[in-house]
C-alpha positions in Angstrom: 25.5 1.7 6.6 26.0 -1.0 3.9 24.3 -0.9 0.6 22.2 -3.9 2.0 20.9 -2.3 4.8 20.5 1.0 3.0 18.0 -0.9 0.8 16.3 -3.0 3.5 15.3 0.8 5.0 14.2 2.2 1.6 11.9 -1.4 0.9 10.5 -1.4 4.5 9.9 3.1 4.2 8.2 2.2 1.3 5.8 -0.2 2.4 5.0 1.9 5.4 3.9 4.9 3.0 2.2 2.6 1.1 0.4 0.9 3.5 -0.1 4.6 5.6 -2.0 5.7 2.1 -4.0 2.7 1.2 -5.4 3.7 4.9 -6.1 7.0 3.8 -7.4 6.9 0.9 -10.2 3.7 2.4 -11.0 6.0 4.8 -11.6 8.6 2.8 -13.9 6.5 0.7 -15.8 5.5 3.3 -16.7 9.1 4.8 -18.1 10.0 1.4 -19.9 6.6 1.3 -21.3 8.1 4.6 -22.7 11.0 3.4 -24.0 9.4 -0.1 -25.5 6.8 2.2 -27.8 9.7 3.9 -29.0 11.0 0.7 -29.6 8.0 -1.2 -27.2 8.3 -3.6 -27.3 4.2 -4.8 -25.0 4.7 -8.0 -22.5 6.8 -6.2 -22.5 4.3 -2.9 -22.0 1.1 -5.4 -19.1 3.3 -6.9 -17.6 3.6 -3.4 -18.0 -0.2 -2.8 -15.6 -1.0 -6.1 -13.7 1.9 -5.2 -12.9 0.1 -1.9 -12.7 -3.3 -3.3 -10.4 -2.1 -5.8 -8.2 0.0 -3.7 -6.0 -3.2 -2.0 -4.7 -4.8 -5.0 -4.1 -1.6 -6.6 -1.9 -0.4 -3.6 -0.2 -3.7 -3.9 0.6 -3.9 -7.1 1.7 -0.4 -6.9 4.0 -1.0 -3.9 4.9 -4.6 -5.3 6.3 -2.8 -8.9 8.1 -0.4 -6.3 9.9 -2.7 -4.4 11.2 -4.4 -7.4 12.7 -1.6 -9.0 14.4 -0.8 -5.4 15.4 -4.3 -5.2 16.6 -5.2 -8.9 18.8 -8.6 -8.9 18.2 -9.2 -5.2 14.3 -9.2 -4.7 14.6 -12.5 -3.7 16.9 -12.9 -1.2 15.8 -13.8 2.1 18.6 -12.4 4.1 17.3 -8.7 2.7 13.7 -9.7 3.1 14.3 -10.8 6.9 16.1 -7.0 7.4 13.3 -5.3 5.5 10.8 -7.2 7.9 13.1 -6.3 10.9 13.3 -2.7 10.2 9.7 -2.6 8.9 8.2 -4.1 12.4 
Protein backbone atom coordinates (compact mmCIF):
# COMPACT_ATOMS: atom_id res chain seq x y z
CA UNK A 1 0.00 0.00 0.00
CA UNK A 2 1.48 3.42 -1.03
CA UNK A 3 1.94 6.25 1.36
CA UNK A 4 -0.97 7.89 -0.76
CA UNK A 5 -3.33 5.36 -0.24
CA UNK A 6 -2.28 4.74 3.32
CA UNK A 7 -3.44 8.39 3.99
CA UNK A 8 -6.59 8.34 1.83
CA UNK A 9 -7.71 5.28 4.43
CA UNK A 10 -6.62 7.12 7.59
CA UNK A 11 -8.61 10.68 6.21
CA UNK A 12 -11.76 8.75 5.06
CA UNK A 13 -11.49 6.28 8.90
CA UNK A 14 -11.34 9.45 10.39
CA UNK A 15 -14.33 11.10 9.07
CA UNK A 16 -16.32 7.88 9.55
CA UNK A 17 -15.51 8.10 13.49
CA UNK A 18 -16.25 11.43 13.35
CA UNK A 19 -19.24 11.51 11.69
CA UNK A 20 -20.37 7.90 13.75
CA UNK A 21 -19.82 10.29 17.09
CA UNK A 22 -21.42 13.47 16.08
CA UNK A 23 -24.45 10.81 15.68
CA UNK A 24 -24.01 9.70 19.00
CA UNK A 25 -23.53 12.25 20.84
CA UNK A 26 -27.12 14.19 18.96
CA UNK A 27 -28.75 11.41 19.96
CA UNK A 28 -27.80 11.39 23.08
CA UNK A 29 -28.90 14.90 23.51
CA UNK A 30 -31.99 14.43 22.26
CA UNK A 31 -33.04 11.48 24.73
CA UNK A 32 -32.23 13.74 27.69
CA UNK A 33 -34.17 16.58 25.94
CA UNK A 34 -36.92 13.85 26.04
CA UNK A 35 -37.05 13.35 29.48
CA UNK A 36 -36.40 17.25 30.50
CA UNK A 37 -39.31 17.78 28.08
CA UNK A 38 -41.67 15.62 30.42
CA UNK A 39 -40.82 17.45 33.46
CA UNK A 40 -40.62 20.82 32.36
CA UNK A 41 -37.32 21.47 32.70
CA UNK A 42 -37.32 24.93 30.20
CA UNK A 43 -33.55 25.99 31.10
CA UNK A 44 -32.27 22.55 30.74
CA UNK A 45 -34.40 21.84 27.26
CA UNK A 46 -33.05 25.42 25.76
CA UNK A 47 -29.50 24.02 26.96
CA UNK A 48 -30.11 20.92 24.86
CA UNK A 49 -31.26 23.03 21.79
CA UNK A 50 -27.60 24.99 21.80
CA UNK A 51 -26.13 21.81 22.68
CA UNK A 52 -27.47 20.43 19.38
CA UNK A 53 -26.94 23.50 17.36
CA UNK A 54 -23.57 23.62 18.52
CA UNK A 55 -22.66 20.09 18.15
CA UNK A 56 -22.14 20.16 13.90
CA UNK A 57 -19.63 22.78 13.64
CA UNK A 58 -17.84 21.65 16.53
CA UNK A 59 -17.50 18.04 15.12
CA UNK A 60 -16.33 19.75 11.96
CA UNK A 61 -13.98 21.86 12.98
CA UNK A 62 -12.69 19.07 15.05
CA UNK A 63 -12.47 16.57 12.20
CA UNK A 64 -11.49 19.52 9.72
CA UNK A 65 -8.15 20.34 12.26
CA UNK A 66 -7.75 16.43 12.00
CA UNK A 67 -7.58 15.90 8.63
CA UNK A 68 -5.10 18.58 8.19
CA UNK A 69 -2.65 17.43 10.41
CA UNK A 70 -3.04 13.82 8.55
CA UNK A 71 -2.80 15.52 5.31
CA UNK A 72 0.14 18.20 5.93
CA UNK A 73 1.52 19.63 2.37
CA UNK A 74 -1.11 17.64 0.41
CA UNK A 75 -4.60 18.65 1.82
CA UNK A 76 -5.34 19.93 -1.30
CA UNK A 77 -4.85 17.61 -3.79
CA UNK A 78 -7.68 16.26 -5.55
CA UNK A 79 -6.26 13.05 -6.68
CA UNK A 80 -6.06 12.19 -2.57
CA UNK A 81 -9.42 13.75 -1.98
CA UNK A 82 -11.09 11.62 -4.86
CA UNK A 83 -9.32 8.23 -2.99
CA UNK A 84 -10.42 9.48 0.36
CA UNK A 85 -14.10 9.97 -1.09
CA UNK A 86 -13.71 6.52 -2.84
CA UNK A 87 -12.66 4.65 0.15
CA UNK A 88 -14.95 6.69 2.40
CA UNK A 89 -18.24 5.80 0.26
Amino acid sequence: MTIAAKTATSCALKIHASFTEYQARFQQVTRRASGRFGHRQWSQMQSDALERLDLYPNCLDTVARALEVLLGDHREDKQLWGEIKTIYA
